[in-house]
NUVO-209171 format. One record per residue (C-alpha): z, x, y; residue in one letter. Coordinates in steps of 0.001 Angstrom, whole numbers, padded with zeros to 6 digits, always signed. Each point is the difference from the previous one (the first is absolute). Example, Ala and Ser with C-alpha at 12.3 -4.5 7.8 and 13.67 -1.06 7.14 Angstrom:
# NUVO-209171
+007800+012300-004500A
-000660+001370+003440S
This chain:
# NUVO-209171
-008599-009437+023643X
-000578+003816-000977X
+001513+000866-003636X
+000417+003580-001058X
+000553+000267-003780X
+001378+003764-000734X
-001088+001471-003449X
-003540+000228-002257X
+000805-001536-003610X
-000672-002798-001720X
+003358-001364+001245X
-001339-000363+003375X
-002805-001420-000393X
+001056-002702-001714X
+002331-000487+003133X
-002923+000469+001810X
-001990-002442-001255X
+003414-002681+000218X
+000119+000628+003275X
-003868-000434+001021X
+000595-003765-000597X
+002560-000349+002941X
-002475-001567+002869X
+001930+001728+002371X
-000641+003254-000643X
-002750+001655+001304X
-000414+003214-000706X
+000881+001633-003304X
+000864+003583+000218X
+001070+002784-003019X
+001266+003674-000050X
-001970+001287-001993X
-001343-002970-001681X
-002575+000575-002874X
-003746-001214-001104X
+001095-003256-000395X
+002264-000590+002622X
-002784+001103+002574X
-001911-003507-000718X
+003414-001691+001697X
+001601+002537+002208X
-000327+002902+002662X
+000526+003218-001540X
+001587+001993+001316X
+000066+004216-000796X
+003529+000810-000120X
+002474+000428-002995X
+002458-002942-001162X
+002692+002949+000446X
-000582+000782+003944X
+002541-001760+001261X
-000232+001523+003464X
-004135-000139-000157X
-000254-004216-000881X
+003267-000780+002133X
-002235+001723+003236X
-003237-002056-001300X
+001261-003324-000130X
+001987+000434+003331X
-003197+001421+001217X
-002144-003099-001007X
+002708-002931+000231X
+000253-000804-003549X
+002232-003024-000081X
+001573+000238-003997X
+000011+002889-002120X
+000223-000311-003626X
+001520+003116-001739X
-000785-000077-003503X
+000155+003091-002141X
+004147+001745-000646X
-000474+003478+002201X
-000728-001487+003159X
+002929-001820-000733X
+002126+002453-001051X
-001044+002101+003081X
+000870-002646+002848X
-003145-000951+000649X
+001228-004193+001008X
+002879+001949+001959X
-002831+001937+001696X
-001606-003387+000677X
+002596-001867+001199X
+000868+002502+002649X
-003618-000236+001241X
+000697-003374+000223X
-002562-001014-003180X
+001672-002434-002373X
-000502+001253-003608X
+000674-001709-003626X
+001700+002130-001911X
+003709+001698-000293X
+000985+002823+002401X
+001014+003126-000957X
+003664-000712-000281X
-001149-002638-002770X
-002610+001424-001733X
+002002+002808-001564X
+000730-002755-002961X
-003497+001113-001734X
-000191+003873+001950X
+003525+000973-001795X
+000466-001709-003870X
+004038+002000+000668X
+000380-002361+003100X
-001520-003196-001657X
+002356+000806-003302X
+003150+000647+001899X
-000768-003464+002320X
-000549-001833-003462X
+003311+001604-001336X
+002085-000831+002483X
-001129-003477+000960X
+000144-001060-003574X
-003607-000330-000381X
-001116-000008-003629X
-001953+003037-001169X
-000066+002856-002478X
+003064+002447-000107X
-001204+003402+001332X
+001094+003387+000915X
-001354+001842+003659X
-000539+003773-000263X
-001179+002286+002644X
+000877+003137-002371X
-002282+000798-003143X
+002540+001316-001880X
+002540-002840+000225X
-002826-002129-000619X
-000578+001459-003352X
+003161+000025-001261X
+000222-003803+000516X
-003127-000138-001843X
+001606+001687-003242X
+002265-002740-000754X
-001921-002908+001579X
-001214-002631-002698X
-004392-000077+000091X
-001903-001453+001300X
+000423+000579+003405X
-001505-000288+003604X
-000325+003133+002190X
-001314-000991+003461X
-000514+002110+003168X
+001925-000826+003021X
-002645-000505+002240X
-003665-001754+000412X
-002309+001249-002239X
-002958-002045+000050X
+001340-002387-003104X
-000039+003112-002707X
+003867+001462+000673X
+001304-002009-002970X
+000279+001148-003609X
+000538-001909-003110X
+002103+002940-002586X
-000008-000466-003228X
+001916+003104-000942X
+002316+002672+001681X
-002980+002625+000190X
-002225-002599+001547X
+002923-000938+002332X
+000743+003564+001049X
-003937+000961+000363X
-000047-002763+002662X
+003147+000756+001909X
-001236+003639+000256X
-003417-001260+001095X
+001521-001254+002551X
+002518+001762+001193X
-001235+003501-000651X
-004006-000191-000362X
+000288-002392+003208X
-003208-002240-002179X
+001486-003218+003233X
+000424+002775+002423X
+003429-000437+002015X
+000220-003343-001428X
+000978+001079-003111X
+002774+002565+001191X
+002970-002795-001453X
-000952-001861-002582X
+001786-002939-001269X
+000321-000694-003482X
+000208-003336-001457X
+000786-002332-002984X
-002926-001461-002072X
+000232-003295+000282X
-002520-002423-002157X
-001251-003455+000904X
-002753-001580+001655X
-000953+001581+003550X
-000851-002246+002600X
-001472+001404+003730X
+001617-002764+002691X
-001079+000715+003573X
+002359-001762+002510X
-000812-000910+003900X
+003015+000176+002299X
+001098+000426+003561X
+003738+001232-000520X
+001554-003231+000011X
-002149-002275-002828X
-002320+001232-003084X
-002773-001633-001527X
-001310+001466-003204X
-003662-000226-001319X
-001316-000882-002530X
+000738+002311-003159X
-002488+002474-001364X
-000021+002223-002968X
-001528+003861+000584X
-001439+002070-002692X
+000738+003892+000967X
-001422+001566-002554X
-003495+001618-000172X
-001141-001355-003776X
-000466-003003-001815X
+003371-001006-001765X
+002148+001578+002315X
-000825+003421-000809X
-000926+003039+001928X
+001217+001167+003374X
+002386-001621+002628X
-002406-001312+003466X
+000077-001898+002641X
-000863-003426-001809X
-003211-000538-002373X
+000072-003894+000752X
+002780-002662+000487X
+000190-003966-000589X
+001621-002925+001886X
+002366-001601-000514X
+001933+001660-002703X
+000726-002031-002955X
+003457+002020-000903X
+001640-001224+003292X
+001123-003403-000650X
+001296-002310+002510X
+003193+000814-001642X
-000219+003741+001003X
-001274-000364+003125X
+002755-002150+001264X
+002404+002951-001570X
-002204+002424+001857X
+000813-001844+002938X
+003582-000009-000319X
+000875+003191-001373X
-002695+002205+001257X
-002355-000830+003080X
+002466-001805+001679X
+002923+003156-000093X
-002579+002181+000710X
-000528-001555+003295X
+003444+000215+000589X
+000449+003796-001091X
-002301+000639+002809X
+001093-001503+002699X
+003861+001047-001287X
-001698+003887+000296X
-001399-000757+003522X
-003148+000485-001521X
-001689-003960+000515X
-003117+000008-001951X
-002591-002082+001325X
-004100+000242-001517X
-000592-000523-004273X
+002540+001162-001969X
-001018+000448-003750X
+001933-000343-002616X
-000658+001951-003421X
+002151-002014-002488X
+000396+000078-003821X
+001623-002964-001900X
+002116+001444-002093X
+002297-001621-002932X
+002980+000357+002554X
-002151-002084+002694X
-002345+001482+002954X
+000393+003442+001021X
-001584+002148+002890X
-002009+002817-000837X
-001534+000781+003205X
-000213-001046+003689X
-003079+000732+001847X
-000009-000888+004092X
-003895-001702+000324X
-002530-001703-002436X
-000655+001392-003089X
-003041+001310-001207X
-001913-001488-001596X
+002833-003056+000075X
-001687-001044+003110X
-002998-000323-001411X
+001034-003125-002230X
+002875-001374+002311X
-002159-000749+003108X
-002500-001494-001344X
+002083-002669-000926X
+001812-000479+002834X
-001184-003295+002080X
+002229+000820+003686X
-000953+001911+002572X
+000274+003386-000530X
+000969+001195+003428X
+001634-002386+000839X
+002620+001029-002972X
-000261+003743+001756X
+000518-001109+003331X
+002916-002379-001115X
+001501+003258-002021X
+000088+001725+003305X
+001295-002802+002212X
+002463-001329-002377X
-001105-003089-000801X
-000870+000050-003530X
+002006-002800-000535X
-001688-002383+001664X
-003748+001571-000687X
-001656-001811-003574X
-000683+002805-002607X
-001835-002107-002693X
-002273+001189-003395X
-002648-001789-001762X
+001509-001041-003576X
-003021+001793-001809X
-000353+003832-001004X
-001445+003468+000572X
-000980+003052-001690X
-001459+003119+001513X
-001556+002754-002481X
-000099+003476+001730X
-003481+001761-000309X
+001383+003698-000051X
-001781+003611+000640X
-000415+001516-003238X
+002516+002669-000795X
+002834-001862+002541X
+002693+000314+000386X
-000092+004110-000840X
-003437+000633+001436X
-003148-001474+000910X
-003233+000639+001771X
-001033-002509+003038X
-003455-000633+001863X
-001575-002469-002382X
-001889-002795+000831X
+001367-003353-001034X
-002248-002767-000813X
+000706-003834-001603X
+002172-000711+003077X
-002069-002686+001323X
-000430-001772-003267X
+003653+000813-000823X
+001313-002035+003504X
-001776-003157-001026X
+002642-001147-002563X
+003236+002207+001400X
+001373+001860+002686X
-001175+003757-000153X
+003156+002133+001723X
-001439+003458+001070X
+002961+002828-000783X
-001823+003038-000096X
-002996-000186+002142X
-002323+001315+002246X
-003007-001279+002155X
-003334+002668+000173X
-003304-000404+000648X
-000401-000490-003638X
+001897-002734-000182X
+004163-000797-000836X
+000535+003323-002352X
+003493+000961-002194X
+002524+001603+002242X
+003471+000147-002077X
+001720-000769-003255X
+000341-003523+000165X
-003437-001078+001264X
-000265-003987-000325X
+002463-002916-000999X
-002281-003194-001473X
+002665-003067+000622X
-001110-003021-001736X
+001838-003919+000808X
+000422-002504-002017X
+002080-003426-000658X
+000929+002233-003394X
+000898+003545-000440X
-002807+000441-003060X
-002649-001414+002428X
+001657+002571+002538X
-000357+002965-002093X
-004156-001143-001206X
-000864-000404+003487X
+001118+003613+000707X
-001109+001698-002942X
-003810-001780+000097X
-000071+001196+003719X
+001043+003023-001003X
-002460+001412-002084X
-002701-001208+002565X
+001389+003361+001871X
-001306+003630-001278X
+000561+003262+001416X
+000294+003356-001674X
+002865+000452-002389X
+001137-003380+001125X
+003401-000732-002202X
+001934-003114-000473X
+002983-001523-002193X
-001790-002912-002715X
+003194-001452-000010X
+001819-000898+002594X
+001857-003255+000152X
+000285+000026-003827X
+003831+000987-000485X
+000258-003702+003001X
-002310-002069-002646X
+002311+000802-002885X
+002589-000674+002206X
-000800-003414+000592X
-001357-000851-003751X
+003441+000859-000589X
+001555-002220+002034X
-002113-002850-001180X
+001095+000321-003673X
């Protein structure tokens, strides 16, 4: 069996390297891959976004399963493209994925189906959307319609700073045309918790939980990015919650979907904060999350593609989609200057060393002559497993500084908000 995965992070190859262990497939293939996806897969020189370009290869070369990973294939049609050529694809079609490419649609959906989440306003004019601003009680949420590589979402802690990022948006274009409407939310406080959910339409089986850390500095300080390192399971979601989740949230969701004739079928995550009034959504994205994935599959002990295949075929319900009962953390080993700017092209070294004791996910890199070199923002994620989440988190960090490169950064603390967490919960 011939298995395209679509996309170049350290997302995919961590679905990459899930798949590899299905003995039926045999060849791995990746558009474009990176350094460390090369070692598994076929690269393959075209962008994740070429919809019309990787639809014509894999027809071309009789892939059998295509796995589209990152949000603007997705957003672009690329598993409609697919499945007109006949290719079965995991992931949402167009139609679908507009409940991460427009925050407006995925707000109204959650409004009108009763779906718990922050109260907001929609704008597509600046000037409206500053005069809500003047008598809205801070702090407050300004996000950008559309994609915008995790960064179109901004934390206000006062009108100025609120109307700065509405006009950075809307007028300085800073998310291009996905930040011509803007919707501006509530501040709502609580634990966050990152659930990704497998589903073909009909049933949903959530993951395990996993807690991100966005922000660029130790302490959660600095910058918004993509994710500087995540853990598994999250100790916030109880049981308890997650059976609420269930009920009030992933379940309805489903529902919405199918009630807008827009059936989602792939991984739909679910950005949730447990609030004192009970779970809320703060965001939907339509695939993995990065670097979610990183921690999730790991643990998970079924067959990977099988799950895909089952999404596709609509038989989730009877496929097994079991996790180990131990946990994960993955520290991100960053470019230097990320996520503003950055220079790429250096050599990494330690990786060998650093794959003895943990799983080394390449993000942002390339293979040369010289070796697997720096290539992006978010070079590396070091996972490390354990029976225990503090065993988790030493395996990754002592693997972790086996790696050096040039202006190398990473977080010293991630998983430390979850281990006060669950000293808490043991007093």
């Amino acid at each position: 069996m011939k298995v395209l995965i679509v996309g170049g992070g350290g997302r995919e190859h961590t679905i990459a390297l899930k798949i590899a262990e299905n003995p039926q497939v045999t060849q791995l293939y990746a558009a474009p891959g990176n350094g460390g996806m090369a070692a598994l897969c076929q690269c393959v020189p075209l962008k994740a976004t070429d919809v019309a370009g990787i639809t014509a290869w894999a027809k071309e070369n009789a892939i059998d399963f295509v796995v589209v990973a990152p949000d603007d294939p997705l957003c672009l049609g690329m598993v409609d493209a697919l499945s007109e050529a006949g290719i079965p694809a995991f992931g949402p079609n167009k139609a679908a994925a507009i409940i991460e490419g427009s925050k407006v649609f995925s707000k109204n959906l959650m409004k009108k189906y009763g779906i718990p989440t922050a109260a907001y306003e929609a704008f597509t004019d600046f000037d409206a959307a500053v005069a809500y601003l003047q008598t809205a009680e801070m702090p407050i949420v300004v996000k950008a319609d559309g994609l915008a590589l995790g960064k179109g979402v901004l934390i206000c802690n006062t009108r100025e700073e609120a109307v700065q990022a509405v006009s950075s948006m809307m007028k300085d274009e800073k998310f291009g045309a996905s930040g011509r409407s803007v919707v501006i939310e509530e501040f709502l406080t609580g634990p966050e918790v990152s659930v990704l959910a497998f589903t073909d339409g009909k049933t949903i089986k959530p993951m395990v939980s996993s807690m991100d850390h966005k922000r660029a500095l130790d302490g959660d300080a600095g910058l918004n990015t993509g994710g500087m390192g995540t853990i598994a399971p999250n100790p916030c979601y109880t049981p308890e919650l997650a059976e609420r989740c269930m009920q009030e949230i992933f379940l309805p969701t489903v529902a919405a979907m199918n009630a807008e004739g827009r059936t989602f079928k792939g991984c739909l995550y679910f950005g949730l904060m447990m609030t004192p009034k009970g779970p809320k959504v703060i965001e939907y994205n339509c695939r993995f999350g990065d670097p979610e994935t990183q921690v999730v599959l790991p643990l998970l002990k079924s067959d990977l593609l099988t799950i895909m295949q089952s999404t596709v075929n609509g038989t989730l319900a009877e496929t097994p989609v079991e996790f180990d009962d131990g946990a994960a953390c993955c520290v991100v080993l960053a470019s230097g200057g990320y996520p503003v700017s950055y220079k790429s092209g250096y050599v990494i070294s330690g990786l060998e060393a650093a794959a003895e004791d943990a799983l080394v996910i390449h993000a942002g890199t390339k293979k040369t002559d010289e070796g697997i070199v720096t290539a992006g923002g978010r070079v590396l994620g070091v996972v490390g497993r354990c029976k225990c989440l503090p065993g988790a988190i030493s395996k990754a960090y002592a693997a972790a500084r086996k790696i050096s490169f040039t202006d190398m950064h990473m977080r010293s603390d991630i998983g430390q908000r979850a281990l006060r967490e669950l000293e808490a919960q043991t007093k």
